[in-house]
N, CA and C atoms as an extended XYZ file, in Angstrom:
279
Properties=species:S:1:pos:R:3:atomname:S:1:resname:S:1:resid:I:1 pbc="F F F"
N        13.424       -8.995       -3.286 N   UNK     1
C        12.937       -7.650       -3.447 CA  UNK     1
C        13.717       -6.726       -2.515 C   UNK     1
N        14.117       -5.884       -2.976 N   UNK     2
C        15.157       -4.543       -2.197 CA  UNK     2
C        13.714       -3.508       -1.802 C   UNK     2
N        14.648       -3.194       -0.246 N   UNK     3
C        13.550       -2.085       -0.450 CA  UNK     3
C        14.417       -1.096        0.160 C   UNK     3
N        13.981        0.389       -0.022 N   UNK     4
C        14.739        1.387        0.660 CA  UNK     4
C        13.832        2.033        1.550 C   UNK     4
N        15.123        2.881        2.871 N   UNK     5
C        13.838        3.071        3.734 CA  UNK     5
C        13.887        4.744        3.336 C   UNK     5
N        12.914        5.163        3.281 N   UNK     6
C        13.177        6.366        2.387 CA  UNK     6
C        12.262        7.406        3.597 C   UNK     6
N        12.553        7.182        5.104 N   UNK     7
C        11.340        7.449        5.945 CA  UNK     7
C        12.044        8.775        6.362 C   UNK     7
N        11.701        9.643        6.804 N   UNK     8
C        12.219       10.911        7.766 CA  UNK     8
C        11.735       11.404        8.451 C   UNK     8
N        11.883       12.245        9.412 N   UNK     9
C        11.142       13.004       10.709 CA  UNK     9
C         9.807       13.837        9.896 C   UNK     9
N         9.147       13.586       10.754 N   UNK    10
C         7.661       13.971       10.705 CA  UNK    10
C         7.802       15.576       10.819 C   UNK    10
N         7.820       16.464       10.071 N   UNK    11
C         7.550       18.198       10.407 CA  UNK    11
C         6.669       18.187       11.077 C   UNK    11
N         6.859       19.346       11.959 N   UNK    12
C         6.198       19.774       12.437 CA  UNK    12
C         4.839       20.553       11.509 C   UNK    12
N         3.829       20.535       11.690 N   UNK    13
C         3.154       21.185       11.266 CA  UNK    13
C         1.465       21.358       12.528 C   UNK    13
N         0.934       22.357       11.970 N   UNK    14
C         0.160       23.465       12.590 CA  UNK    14
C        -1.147       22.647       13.200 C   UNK    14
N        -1.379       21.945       12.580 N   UNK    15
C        -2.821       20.869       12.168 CA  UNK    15
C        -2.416       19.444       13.323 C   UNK    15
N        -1.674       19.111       13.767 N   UNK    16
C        -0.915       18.410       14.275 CA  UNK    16
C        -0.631       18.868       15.867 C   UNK    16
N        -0.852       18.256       17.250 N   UNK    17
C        -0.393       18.664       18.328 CA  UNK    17
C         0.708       18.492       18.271 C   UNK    17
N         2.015       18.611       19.268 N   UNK    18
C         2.852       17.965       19.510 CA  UNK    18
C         3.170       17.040       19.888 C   UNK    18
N         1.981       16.439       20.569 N   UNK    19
C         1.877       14.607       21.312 CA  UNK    19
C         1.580       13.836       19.849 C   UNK    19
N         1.085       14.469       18.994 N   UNK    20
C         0.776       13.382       17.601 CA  UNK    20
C         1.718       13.164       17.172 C   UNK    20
N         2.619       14.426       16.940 N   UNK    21
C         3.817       14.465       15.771 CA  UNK    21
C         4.769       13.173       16.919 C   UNK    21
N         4.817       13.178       18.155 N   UNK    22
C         6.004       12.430       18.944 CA  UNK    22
C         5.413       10.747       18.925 C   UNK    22
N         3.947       10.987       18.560 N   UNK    23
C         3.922        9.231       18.098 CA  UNK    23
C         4.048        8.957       17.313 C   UNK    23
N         3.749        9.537       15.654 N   UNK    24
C         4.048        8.980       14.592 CA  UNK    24
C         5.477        9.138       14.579 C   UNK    24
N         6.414       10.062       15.046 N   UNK    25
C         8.068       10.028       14.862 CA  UNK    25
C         7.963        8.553       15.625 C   UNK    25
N         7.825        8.210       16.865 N   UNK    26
C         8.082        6.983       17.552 CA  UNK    26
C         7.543        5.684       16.571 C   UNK    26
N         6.511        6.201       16.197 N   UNK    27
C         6.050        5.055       14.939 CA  UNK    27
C         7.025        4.703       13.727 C   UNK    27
N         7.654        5.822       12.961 N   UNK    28
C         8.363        5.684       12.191 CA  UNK    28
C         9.707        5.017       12.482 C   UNK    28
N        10.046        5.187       13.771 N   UNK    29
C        11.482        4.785       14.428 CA  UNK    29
C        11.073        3.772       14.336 C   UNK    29
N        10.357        3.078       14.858 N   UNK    30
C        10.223        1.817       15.939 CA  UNK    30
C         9.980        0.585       14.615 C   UNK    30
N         9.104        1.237       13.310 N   UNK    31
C         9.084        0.444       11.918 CA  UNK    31
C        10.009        0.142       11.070 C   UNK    31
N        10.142       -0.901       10.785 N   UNK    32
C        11.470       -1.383       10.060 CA  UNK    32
C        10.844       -1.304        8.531 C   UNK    32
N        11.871       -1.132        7.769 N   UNK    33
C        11.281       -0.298        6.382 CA  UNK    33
C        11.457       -1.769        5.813 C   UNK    33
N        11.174       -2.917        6.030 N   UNK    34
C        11.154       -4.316        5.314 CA  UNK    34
C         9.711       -4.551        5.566 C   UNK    34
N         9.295       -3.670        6.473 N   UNK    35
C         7.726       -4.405        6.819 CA  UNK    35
C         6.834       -3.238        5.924 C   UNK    35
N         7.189       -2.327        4.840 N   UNK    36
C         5.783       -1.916        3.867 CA  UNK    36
C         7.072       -2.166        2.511 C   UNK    36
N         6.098       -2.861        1.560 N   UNK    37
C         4.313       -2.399        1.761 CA  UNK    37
C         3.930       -3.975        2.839 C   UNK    37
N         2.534       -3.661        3.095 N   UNK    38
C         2.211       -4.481        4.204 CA  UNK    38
C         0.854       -3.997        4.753 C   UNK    38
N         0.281       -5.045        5.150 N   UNK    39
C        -1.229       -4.584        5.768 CA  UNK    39
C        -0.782       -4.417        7.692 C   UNK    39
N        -2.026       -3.995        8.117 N   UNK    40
C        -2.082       -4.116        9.797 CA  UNK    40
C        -1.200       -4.694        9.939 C   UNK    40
N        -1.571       -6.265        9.688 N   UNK    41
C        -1.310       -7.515       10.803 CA  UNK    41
C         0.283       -7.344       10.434 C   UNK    41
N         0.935       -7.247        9.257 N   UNK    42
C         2.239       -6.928        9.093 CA  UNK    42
C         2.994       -5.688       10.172 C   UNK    42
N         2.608       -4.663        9.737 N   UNK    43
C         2.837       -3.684       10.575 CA  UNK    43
C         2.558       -3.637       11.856 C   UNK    43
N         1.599       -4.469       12.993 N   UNK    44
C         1.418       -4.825       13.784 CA  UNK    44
C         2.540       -5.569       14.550 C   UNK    44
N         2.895       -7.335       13.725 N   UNK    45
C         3.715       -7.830       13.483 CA  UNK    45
C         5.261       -7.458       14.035 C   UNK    45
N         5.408       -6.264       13.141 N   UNK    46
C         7.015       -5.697       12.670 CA  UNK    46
C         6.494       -5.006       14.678 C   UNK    46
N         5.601       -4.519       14.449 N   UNK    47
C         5.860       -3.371       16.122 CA  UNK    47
C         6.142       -4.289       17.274 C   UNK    47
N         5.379       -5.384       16.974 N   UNK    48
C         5.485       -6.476       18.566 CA  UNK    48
C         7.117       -7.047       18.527 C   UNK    48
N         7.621       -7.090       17.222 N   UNK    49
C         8.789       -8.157       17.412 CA  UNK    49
C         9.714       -6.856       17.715 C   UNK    49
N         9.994       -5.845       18.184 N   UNK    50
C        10.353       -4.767       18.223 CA  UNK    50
C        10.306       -4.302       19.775 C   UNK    50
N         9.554       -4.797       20.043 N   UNK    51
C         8.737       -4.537       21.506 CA  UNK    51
C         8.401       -3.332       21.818 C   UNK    51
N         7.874       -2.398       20.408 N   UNK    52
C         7.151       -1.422       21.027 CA  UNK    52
C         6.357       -1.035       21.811 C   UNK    52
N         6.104       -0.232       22.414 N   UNK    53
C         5.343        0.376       23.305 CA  UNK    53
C         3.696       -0.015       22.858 C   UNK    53
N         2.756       -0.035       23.674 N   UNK    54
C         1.122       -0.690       23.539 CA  UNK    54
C         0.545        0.743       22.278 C   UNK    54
N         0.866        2.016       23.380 N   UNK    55
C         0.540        2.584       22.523 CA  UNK    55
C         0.314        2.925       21.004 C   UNK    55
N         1.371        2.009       20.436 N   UNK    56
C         1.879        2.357       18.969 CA  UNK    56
C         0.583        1.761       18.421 C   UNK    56
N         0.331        0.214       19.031 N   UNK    57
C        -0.601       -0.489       18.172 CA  UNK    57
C        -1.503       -0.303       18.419 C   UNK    57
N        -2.019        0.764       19.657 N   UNK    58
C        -3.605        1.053       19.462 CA  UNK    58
C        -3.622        2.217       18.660 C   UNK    58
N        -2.776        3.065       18.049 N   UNK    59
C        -2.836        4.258       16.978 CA  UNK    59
C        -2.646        3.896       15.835 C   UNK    59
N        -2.240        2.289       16.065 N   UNK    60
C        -2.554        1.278       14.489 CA  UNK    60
C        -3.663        0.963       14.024 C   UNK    60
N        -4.833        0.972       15.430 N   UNK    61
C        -6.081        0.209       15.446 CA  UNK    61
C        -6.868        0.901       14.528 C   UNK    61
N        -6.293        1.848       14.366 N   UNK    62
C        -7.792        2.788       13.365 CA  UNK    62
C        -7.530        2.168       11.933 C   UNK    62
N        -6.339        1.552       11.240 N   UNK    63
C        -5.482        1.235       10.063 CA  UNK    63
C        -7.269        0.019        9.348 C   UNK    63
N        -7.806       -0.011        8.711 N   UNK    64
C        -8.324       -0.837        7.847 CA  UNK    64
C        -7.520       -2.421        7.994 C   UNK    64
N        -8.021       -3.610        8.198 N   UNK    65
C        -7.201       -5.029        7.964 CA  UNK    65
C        -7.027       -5.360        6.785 C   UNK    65
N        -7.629       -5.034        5.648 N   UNK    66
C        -7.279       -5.444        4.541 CA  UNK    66
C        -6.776       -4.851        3.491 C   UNK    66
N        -6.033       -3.755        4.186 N   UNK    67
C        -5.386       -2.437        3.054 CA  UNK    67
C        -4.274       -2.647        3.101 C   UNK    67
N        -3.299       -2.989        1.922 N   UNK    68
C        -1.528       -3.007        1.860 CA  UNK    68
C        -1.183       -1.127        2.000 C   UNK    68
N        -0.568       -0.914        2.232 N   UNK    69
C         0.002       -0.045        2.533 CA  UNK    69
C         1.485       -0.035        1.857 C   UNK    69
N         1.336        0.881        0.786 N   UNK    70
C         2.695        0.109       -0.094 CA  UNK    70
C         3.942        1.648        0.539 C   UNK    70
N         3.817        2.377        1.062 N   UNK    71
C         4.850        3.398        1.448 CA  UNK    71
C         4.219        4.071        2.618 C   UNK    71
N         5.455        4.750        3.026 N   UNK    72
C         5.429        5.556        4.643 CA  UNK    72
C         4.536        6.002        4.557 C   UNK    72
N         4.387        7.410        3.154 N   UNK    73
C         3.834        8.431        2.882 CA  UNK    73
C         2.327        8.097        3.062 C   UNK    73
N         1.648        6.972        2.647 N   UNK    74
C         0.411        6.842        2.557 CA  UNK    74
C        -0.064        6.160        3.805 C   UNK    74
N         1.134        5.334        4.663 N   UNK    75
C         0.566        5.051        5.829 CA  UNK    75
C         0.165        6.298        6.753 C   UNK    75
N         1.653        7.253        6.693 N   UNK    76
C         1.044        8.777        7.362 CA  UNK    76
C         0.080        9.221        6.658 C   UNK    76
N        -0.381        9.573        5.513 N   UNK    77
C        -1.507        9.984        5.255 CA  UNK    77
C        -2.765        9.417        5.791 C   UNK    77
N        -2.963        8.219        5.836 N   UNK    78
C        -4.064        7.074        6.227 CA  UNK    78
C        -3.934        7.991        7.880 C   UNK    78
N        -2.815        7.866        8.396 N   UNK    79
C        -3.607        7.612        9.873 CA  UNK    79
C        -3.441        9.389       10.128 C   UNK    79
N        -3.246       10.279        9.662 N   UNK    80
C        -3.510       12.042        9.867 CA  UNK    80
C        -4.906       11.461        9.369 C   UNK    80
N        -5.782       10.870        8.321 N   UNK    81
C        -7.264       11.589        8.160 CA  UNK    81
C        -7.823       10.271        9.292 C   UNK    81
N        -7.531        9.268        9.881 N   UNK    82
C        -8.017        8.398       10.828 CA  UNK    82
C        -7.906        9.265       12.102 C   UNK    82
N        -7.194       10.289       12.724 N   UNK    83
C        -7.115       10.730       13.552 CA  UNK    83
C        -7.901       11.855       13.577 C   UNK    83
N        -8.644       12.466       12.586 N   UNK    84
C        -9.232       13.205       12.702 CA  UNK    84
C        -8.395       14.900       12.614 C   UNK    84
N        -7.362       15.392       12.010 N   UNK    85
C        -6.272       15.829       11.942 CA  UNK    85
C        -7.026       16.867       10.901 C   UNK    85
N        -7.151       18.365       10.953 N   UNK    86
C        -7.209       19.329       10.016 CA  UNK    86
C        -7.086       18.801        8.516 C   UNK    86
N        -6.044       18.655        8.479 N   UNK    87
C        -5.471       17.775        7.364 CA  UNK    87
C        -4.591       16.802        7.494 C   UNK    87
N        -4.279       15.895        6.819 N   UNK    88
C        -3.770       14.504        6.765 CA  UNK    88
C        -2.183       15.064        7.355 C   UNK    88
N        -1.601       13.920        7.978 N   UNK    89
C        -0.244       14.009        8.041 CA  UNK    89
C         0.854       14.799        7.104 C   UNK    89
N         1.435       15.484        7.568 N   UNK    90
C         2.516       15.894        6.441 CA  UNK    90
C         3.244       14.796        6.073 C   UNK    90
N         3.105       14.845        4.798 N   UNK    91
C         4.800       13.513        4.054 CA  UNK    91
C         5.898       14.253        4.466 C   UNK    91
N         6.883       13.602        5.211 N   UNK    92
C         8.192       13.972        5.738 CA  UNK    92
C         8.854       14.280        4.286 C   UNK    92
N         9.590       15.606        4.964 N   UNK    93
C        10.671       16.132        3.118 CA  UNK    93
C        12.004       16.192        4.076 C   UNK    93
């Protein structure tokens, strides 16, 4: 299975601090686009062998364990309405 990483910088947007937008960009960096689609423990997984930072995976912790997550777009969406965010994450354009 091919996959492409089709990921890009997080806009800025209004609804969003600037400490959010600099973890999900660090989130998106730090994820290797072989690990979605994929649940938690995958994406978890992909962050430890990576040696991300602690932080990443406790802003994972809010993620559901038994949800695949088949693209970026819906993982940022998932965790803008888990964070409690005006509105959901912007999909990077």
């Amino acid at each position: 299975m091919t996959t492409t990483d089709t990921r890009r910088p997080v806009t800025a947007h209004a609804a969003l601090a600037p400490d959010e937008q600099a973890w999900l960009q660090e989130l998106l960096d730090r994820l290797p686009a072989s690990c979605l689609p994929g649940t938690y423990d995958d994406l978890a997984a992909a962050l430890l062998r990576q040696h991300a930072p602690s932080h990443l995976l406790w802003h994972l912790s809010v993620l559901p364990r038994a949800r695949r997550f088949e693209t970026t777009e819906e993982l940022l969406t998932h965790l803008g309405e888990a964070t409690g965010s005006a509105t959901a994450v912007p999909v990077p354009t």
